[in-house]
C-alpha positions as CSV (number, residue, x, y, z in Angstrom):
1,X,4.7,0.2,-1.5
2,X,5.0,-0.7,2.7
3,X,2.2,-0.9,4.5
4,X,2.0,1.8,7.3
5,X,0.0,1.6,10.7
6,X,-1.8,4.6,11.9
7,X,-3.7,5.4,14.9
8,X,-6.3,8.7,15.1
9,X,-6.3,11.3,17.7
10,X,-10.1,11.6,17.3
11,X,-11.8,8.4,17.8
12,X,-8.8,6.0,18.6
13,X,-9.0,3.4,15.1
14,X,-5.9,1.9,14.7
15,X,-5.7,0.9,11.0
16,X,-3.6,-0.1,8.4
17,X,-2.7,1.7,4.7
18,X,-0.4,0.9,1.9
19,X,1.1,3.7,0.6
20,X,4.5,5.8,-1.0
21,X,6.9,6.4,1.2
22,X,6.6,10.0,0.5
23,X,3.2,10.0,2.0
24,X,2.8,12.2,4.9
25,X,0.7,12.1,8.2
26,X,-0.9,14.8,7.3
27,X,-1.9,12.9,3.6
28,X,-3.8,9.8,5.6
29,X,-7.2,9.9,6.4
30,X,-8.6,7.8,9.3
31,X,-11.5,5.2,7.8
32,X,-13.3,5.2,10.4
33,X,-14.1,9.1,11.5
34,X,-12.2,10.7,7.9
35,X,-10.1,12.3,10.7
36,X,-7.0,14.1,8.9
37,X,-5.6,13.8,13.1
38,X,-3.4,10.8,12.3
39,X,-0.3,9.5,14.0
40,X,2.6,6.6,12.7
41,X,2.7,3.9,14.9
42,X,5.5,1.0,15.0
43,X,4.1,-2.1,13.9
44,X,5.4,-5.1,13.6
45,X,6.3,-7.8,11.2
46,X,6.7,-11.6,10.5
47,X,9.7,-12.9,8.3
48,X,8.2,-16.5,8.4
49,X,8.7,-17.2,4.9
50,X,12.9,-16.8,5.3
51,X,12.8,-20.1,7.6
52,X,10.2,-21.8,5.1
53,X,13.2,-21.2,2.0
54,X,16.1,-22.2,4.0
55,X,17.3,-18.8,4.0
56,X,20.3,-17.8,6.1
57,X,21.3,-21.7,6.2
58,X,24.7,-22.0,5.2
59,X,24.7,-22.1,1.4
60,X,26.9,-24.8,-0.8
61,X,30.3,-23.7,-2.0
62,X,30.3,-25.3,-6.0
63,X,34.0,-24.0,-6.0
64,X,33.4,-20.9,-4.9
65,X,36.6,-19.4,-3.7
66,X,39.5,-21.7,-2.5
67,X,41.5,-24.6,-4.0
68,X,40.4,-27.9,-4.2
């Protein structure tokens, strides 16, 4: 399940919930007021583990495609 960020039109929390993608604004609940006045906010996100693995490096051939 992602992790969604919210903000609520009543007191102004911006917080944080995992939940199904199916899950509606209208289905969160802010923790700080239990406001039901919730909106979706962009968040972002770190990929810092892809350059800790190597990935997108160029990857060995081991006779992969091509003569040799």
């Amino acid at each position: 399940m992602p992790i969604y960020e919210y903000i609520c039109d009543k007191c102004n929390d911006r917080f944080s919930v995992l939940q199904s993608i199916h899950a509606k604004d209208k289905d969160t609940e802010c923790p700080k007021c239990s406001s039901k006045k919730v909106k979706k906010v962009m968040s972002s996100f770190c990929c810092s583990a892809a350059s800790d693995t190597g990935f997108g490096s160029t990857m060995p051939s081991h006779g992969l495609g091509g003569g040799g």
